[in-house]
C-alpha positions in Angstrom: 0.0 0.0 0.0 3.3 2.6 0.6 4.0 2.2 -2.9 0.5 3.7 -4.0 0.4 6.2 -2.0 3.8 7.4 -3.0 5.7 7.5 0.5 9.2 7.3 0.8 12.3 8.0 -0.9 11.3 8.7 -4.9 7.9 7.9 -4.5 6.3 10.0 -6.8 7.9 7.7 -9.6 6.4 4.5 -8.4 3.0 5.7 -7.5 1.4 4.7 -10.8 2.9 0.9 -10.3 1.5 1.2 -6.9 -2.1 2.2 -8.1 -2.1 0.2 -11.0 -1.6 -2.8 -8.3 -4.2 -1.9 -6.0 -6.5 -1.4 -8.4 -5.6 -4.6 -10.2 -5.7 -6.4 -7.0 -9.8 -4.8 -6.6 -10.8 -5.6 -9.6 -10.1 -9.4 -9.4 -11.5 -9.3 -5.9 -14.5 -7.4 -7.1 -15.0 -10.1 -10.1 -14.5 -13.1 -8.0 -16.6 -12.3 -5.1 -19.9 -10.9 -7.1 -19.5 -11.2 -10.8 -18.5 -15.1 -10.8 -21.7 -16.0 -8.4 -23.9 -13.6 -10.4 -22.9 -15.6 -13.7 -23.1 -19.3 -12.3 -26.5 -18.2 -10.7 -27.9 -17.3 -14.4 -26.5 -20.4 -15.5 -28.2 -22.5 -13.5 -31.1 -20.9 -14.2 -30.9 -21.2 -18.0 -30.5 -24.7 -17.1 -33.7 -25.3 -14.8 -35.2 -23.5 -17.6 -34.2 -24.6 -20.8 -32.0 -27.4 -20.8 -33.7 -29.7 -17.9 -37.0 -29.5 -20.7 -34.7 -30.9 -23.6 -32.8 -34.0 -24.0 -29.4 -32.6 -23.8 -27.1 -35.4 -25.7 -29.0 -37.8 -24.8 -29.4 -37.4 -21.3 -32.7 -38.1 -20.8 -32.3 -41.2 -23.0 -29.4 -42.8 -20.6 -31.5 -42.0 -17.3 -34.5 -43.9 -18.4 -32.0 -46.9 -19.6 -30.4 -46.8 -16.0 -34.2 -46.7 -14.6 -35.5 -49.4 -16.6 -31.8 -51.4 -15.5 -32.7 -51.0 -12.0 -35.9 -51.8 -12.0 -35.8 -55.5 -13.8 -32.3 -56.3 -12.3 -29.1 -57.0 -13.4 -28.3 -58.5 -17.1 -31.9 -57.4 -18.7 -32.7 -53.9 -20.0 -36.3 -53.6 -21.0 -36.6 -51.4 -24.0 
């Protein structure tokens, strides 16, 4: 934090390293801590919504396999 604020001995010369730092060092605290959730929050909304209605390669289609495998018991798939 000296180094932005531009204490010491030549300071004025390393205060724009200093701030650039800091403020580097906010930003990424700033994304990670609100834009990050914010995204993964839509995105699991966009799936709820959209891609839990639609067989998604074939996702549906291997659930109702591993049903229809549990329910008849080992070595017979009931299609």
């Amino acid at each position: 934090m000296p180094i932005a604020l531009g204490y010491g001995a030549d300071g004025s010369s390393r205060r724009p390293l200093g701030l650039v730092v800091v403020g580097g060092l906010v930003m990424s605290q700033f994304i990670t801590l609100y834009i990050t959730p914010v995204i993964y929050l839509y995105l699991e909304q966009f799936q709820e919504k959209v891609l839990d209605r639609t067989s998604f390669f074939g996702l549906a289609a291997q659930t109702e396999v591993c049903r229809r495998r549990h329910e008849t018991g080992p070595g017979f798939v009931a299609v």
